[in-house]
PDB file of N, CA, C and O in Angstrom, chain B, residues numbered from 101:
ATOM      1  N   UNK B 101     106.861 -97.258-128.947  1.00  0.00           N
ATOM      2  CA  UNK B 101     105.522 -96.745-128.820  1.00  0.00           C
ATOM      3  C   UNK B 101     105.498 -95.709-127.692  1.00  0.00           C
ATOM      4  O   UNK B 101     105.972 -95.939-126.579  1.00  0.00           O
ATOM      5  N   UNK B 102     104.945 -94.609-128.026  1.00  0.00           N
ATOM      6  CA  UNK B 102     104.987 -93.342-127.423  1.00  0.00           C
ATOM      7  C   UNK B 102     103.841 -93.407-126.034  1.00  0.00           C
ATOM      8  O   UNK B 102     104.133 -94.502-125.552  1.00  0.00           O
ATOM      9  N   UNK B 103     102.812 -92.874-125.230  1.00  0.00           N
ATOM     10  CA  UNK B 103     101.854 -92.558-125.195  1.00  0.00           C
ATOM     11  C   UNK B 103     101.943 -91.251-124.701  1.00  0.00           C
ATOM     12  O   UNK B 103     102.920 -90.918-124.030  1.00  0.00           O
ATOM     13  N   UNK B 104     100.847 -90.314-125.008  1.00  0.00           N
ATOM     14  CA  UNK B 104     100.772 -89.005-124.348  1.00  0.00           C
ATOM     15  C   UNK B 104      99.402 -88.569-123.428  1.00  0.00           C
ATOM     16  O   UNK B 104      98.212 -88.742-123.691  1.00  0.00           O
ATOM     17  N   UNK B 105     100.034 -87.949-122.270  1.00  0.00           N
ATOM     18  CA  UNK B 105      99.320 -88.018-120.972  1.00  0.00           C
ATOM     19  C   UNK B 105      99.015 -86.751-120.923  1.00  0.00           C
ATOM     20  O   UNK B 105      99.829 -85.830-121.001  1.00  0.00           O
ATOM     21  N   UNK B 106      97.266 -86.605-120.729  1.00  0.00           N
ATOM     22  CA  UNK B 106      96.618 -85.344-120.702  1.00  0.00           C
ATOM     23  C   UNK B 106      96.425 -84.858-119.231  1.00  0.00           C
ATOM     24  O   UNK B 106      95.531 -85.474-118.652  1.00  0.00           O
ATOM     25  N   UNK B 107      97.021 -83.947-118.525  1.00  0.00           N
ATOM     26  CA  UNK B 107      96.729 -83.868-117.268  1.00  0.00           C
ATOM     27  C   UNK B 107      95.580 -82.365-117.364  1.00  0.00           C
ATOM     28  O   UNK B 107      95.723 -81.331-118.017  1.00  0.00           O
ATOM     29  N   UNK B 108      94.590 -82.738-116.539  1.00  0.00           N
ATOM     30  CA  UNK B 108      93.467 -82.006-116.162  1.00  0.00           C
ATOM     31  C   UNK B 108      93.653 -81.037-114.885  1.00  0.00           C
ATOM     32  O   UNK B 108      93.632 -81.347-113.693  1.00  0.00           O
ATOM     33  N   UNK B 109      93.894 -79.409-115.653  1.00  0.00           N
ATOM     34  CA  UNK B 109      93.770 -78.887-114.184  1.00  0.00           C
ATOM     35  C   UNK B 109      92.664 -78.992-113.011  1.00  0.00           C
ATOM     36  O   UNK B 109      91.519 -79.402-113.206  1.00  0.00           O
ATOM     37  N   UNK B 110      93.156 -78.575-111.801  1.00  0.00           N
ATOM     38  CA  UNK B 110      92.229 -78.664-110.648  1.00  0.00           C
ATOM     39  C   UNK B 110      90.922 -78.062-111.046  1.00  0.00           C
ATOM     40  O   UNK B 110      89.842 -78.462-110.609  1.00  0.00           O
ATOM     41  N   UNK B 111      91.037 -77.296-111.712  1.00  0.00           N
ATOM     42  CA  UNK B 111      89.989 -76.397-111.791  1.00  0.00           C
ATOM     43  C   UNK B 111      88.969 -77.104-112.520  1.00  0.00           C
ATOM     44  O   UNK B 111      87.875 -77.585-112.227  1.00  0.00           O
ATOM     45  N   UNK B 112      89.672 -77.016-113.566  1.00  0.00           N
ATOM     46  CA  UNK B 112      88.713 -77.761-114.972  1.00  0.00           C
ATOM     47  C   UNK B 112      88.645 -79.299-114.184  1.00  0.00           C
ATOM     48  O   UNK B 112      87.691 -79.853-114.730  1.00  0.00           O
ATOM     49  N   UNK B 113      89.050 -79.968-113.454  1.00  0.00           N
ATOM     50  CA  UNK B 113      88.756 -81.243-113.619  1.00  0.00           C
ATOM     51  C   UNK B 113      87.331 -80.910-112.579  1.00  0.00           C
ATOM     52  O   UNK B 113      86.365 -81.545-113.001  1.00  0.00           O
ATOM     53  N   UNK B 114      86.993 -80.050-111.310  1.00  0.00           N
ATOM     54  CA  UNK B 114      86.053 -80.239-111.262  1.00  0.00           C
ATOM     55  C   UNK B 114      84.705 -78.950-111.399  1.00  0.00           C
ATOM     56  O   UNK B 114      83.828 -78.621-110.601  1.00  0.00           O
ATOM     57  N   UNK B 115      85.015 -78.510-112.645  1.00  0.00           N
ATOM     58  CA  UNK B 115      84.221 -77.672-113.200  1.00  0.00           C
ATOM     59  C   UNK B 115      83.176 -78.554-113.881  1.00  0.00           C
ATOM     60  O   UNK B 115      82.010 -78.317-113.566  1.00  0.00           O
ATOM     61  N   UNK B 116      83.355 -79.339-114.586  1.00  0.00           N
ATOM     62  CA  UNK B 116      82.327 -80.763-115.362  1.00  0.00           C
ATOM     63  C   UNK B 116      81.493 -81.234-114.357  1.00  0.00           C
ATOM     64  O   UNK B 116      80.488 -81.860-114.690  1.00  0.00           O
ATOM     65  N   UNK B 117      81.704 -81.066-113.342  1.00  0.00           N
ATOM     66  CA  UNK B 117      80.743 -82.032-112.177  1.00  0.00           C
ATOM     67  C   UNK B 117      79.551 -81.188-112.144  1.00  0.00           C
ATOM     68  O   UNK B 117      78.328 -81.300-112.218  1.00  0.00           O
ATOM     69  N   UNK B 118      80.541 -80.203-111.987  1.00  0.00           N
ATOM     70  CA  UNK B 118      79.453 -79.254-110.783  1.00  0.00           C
ATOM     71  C   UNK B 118      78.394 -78.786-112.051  1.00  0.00           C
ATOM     72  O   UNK B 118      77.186 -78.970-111.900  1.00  0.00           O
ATOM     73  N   UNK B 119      78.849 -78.255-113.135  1.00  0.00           N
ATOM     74  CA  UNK B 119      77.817 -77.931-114.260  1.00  0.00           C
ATOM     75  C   UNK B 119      76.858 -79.215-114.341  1.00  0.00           C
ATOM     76  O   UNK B 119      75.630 -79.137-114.300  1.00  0.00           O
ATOM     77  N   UNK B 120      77.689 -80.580-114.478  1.00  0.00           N
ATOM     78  CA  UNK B 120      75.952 -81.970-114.240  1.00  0.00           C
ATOM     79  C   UNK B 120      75.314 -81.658-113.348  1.00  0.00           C
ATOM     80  O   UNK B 120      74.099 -81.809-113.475  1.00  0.00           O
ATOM     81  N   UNK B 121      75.895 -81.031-111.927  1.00  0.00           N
ATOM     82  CA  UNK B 121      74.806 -81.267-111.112  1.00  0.00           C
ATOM     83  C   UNK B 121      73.945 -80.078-110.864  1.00  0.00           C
ATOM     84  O   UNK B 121      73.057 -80.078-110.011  1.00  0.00           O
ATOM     85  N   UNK B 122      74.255 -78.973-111.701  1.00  0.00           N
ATOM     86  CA  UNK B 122      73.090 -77.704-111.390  1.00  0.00           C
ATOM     87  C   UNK B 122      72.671 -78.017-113.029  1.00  0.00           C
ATOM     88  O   UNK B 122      71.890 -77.126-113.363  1.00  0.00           O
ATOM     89  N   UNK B 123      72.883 -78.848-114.027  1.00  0.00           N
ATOM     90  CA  UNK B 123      71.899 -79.084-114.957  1.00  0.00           C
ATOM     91  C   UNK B 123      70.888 -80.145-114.512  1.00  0.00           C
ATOM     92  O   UNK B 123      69.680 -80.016-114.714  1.00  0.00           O
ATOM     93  N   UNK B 124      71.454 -81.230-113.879  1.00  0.00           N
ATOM     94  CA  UNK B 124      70.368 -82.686-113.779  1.00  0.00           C
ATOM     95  C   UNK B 124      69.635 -81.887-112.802  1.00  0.00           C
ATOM     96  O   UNK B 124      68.419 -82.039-112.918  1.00  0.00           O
ATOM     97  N   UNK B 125      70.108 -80.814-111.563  1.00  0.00           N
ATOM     98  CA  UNK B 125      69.010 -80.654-110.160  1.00  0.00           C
ATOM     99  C   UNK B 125      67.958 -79.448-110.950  1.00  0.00           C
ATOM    100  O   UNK B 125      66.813 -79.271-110.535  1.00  0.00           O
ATOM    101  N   UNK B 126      68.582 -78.585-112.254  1.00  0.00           N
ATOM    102  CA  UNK B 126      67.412 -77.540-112.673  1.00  0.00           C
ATOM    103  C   UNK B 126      66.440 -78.984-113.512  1.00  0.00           C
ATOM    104  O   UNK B 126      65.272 -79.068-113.130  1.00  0.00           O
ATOM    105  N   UNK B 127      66.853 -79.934-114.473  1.00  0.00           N
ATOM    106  CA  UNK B 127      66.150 -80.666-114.929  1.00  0.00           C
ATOM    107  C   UNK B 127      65.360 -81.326-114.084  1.00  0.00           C
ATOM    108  O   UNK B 127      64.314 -81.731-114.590  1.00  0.00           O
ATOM    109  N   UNK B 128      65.537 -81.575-112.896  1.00  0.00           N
ATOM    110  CA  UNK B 128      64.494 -82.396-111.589  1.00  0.00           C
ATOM    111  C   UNK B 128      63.536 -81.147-111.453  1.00  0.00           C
ATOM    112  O   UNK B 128      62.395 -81.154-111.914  1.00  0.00           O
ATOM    113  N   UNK B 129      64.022 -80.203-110.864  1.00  0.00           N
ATOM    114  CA  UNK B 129      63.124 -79.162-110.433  1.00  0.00           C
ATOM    115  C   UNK B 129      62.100 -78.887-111.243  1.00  0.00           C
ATOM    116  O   UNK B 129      60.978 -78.943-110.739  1.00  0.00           O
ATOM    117  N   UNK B 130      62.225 -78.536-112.638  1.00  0.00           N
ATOM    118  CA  UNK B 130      61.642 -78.440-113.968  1.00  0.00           C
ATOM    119  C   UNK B 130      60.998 -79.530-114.290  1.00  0.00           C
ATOM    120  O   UNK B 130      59.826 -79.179-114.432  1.00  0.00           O
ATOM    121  N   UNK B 131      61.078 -80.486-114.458  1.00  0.00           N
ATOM    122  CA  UNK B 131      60.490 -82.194-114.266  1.00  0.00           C
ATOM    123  C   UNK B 131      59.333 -82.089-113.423  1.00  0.00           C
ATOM    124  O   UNK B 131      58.262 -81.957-114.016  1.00  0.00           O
ATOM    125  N   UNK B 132      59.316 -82.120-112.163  1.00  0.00           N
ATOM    126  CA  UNK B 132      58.587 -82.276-111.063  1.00  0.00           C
ATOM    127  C   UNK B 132      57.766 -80.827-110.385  1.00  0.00           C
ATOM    128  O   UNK B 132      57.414 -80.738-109.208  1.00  0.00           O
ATOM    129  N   UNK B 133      57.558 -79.672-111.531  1.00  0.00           N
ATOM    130  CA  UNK B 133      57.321 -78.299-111.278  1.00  0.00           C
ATOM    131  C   UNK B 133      56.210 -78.478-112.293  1.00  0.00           C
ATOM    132  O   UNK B 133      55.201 -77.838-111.997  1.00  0.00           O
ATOM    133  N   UNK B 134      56.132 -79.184-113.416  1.00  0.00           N
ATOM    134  CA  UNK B 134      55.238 -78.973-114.138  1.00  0.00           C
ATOM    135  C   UNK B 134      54.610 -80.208-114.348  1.00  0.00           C
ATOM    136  O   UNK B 134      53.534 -80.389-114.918  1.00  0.00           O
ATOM    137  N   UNK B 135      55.311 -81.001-113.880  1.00  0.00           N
ATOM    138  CA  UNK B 135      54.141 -82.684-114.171  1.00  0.00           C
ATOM    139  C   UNK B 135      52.673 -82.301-113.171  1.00  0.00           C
ATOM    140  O   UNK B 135      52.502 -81.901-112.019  1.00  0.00           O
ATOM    141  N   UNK B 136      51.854 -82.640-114.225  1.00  0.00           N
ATOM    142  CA  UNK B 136      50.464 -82.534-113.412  1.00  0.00           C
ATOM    143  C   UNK B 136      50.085 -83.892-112.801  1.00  0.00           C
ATOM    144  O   UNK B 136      49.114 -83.959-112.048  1.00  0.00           O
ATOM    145  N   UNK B 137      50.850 -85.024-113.115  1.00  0.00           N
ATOM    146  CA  UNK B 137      50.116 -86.508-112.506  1.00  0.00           C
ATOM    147  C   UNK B 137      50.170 -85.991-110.792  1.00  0.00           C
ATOM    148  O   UNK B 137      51.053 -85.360-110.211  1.00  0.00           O
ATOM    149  N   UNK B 138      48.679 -86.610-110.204  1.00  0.00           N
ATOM    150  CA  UNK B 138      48.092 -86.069-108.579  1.00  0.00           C
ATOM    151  C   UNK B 138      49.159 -86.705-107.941  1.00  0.00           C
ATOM    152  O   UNK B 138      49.436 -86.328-106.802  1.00  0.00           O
ATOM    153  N   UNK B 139      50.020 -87.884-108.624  1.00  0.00           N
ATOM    154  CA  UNK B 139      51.231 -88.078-107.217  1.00  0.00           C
ATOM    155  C   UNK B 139      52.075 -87.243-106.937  1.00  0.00           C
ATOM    156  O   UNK B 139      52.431 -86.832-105.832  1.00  0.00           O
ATOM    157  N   UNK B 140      52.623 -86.812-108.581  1.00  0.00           N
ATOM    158  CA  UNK B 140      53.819 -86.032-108.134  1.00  0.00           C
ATOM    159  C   UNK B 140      53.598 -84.416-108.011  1.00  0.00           C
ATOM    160  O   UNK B 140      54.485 -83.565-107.932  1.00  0.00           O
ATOM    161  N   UNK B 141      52.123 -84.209-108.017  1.00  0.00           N
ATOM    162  CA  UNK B 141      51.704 -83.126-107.937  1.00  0.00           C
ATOM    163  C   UNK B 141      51.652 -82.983-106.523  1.00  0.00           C
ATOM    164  O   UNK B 141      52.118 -81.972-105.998  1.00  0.00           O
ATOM    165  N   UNK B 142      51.116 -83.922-105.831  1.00  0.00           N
ATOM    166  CA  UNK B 142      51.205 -83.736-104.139  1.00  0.00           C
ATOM    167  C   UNK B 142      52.430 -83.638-103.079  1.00  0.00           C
ATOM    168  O   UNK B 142      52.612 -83.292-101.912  1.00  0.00           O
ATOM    169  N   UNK B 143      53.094 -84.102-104.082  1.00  0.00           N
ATOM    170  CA  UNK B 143      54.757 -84.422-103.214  1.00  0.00           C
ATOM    171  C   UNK B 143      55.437 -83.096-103.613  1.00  0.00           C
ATOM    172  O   UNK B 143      56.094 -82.624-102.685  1.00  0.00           O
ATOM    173  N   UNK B 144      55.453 -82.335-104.808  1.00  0.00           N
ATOM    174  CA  UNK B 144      56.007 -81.395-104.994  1.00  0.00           C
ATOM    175  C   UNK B 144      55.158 -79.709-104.415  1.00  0.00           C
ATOM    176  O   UNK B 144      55.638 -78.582-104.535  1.00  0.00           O
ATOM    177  N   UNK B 145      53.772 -80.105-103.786  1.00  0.00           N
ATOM    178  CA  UNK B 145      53.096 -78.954-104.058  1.00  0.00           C
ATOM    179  C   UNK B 145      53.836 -77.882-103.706  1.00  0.00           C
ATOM    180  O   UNK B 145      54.078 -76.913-104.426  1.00  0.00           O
ATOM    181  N   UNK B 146      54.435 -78.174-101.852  1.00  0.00           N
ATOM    182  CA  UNK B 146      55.123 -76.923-101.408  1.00  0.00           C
ATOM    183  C   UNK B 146      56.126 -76.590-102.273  1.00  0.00           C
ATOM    184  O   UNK B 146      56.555 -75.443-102.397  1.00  0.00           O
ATOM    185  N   UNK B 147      56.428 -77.322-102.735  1.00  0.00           N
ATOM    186  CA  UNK B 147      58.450 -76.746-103.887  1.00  0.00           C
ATOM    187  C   UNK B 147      57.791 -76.563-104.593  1.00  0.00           C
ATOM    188  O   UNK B 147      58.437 -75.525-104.735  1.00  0.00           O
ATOM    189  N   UNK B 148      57.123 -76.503-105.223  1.00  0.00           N
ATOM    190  CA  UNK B 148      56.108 -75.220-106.588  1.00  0.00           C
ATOM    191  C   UNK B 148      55.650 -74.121-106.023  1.00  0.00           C
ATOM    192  O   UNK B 148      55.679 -73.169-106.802  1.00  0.00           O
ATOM    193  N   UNK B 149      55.054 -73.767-104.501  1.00  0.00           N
ATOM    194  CA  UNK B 149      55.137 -72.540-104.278  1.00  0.00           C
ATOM    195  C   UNK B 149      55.976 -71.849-103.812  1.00  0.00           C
ATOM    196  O   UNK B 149      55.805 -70.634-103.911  1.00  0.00           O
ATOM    197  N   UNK B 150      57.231 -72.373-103.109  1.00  0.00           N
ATOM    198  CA  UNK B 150      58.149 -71.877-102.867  1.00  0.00           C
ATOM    199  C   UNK B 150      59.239 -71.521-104.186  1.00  0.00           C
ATOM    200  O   UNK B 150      59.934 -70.571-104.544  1.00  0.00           O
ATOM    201  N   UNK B 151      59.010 -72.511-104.520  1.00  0.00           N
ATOM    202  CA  UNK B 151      60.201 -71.856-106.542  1.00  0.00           C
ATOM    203  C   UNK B 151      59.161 -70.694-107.019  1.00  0.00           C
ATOM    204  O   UNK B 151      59.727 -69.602-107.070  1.00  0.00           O
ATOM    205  N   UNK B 152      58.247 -70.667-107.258  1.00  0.00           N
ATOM    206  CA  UNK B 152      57.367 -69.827-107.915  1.00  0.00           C
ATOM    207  C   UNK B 152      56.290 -70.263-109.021  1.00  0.00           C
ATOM    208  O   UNK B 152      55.650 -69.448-109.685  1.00  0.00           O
ATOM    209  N   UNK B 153      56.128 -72.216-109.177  1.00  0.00           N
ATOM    210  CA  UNK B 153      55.714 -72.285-110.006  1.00  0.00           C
ATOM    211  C   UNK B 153      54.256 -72.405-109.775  1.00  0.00           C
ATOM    212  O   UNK B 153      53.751 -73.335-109.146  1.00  0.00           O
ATOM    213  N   UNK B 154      53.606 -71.429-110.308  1.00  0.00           N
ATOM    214  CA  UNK B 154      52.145 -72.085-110.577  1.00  0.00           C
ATOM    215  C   UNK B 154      51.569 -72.986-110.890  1.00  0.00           C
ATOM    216  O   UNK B 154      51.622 -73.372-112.058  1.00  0.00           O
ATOM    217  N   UNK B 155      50.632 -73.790-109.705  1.00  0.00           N
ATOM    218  CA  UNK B 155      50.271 -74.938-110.293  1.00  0.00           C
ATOM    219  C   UNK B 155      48.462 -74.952-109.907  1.00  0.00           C
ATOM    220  O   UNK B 155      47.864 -76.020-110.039  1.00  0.00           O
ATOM    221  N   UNK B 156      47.973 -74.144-109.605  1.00  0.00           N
ATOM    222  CA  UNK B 156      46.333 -74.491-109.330  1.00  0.00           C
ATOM    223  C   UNK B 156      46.023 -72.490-109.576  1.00  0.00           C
ATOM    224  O   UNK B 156      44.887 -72.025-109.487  1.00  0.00           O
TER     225      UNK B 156
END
C-alpha cells in the first residue's frame, strides 16, 4: 500500500487564511453597517461614518 503526500507551498499554504479573514472581516463590516436594530446601530455608529456608510 502506497500513500501519496501533498506538500503545500509556503505561499499557498498561507494564502487560504488570509483570503477567510478579509472575507469574514468585509462580511462583519457589511453585517454591522447596515443592520438597523438600535443596539447594533449604536455600537457601530462611529464605524458607519468613518467606512462611509450611511445610516440616518
Amino acid at each position: 500500500m502506497t500513500t501519496k503526500t501533498i506538500k503545500a507551498s509556503a505561499a499557498g499554504a498561507s494564502f487560504l487564511p488570509a483570503v477567510f479573514a478579509v472575507v469574514l472581516g468585509l462580511g462583519i463590516i457589511t453585517v454591522t453597517g447596515h443592520v438597523q436594530a438600535s443596539g447594533l446601530h449604536d455600537a457601530a455608529h462611529d464605524v458607519r461614518h468613518a467606512t462611509g456608510f450611511p445610516c440616518h
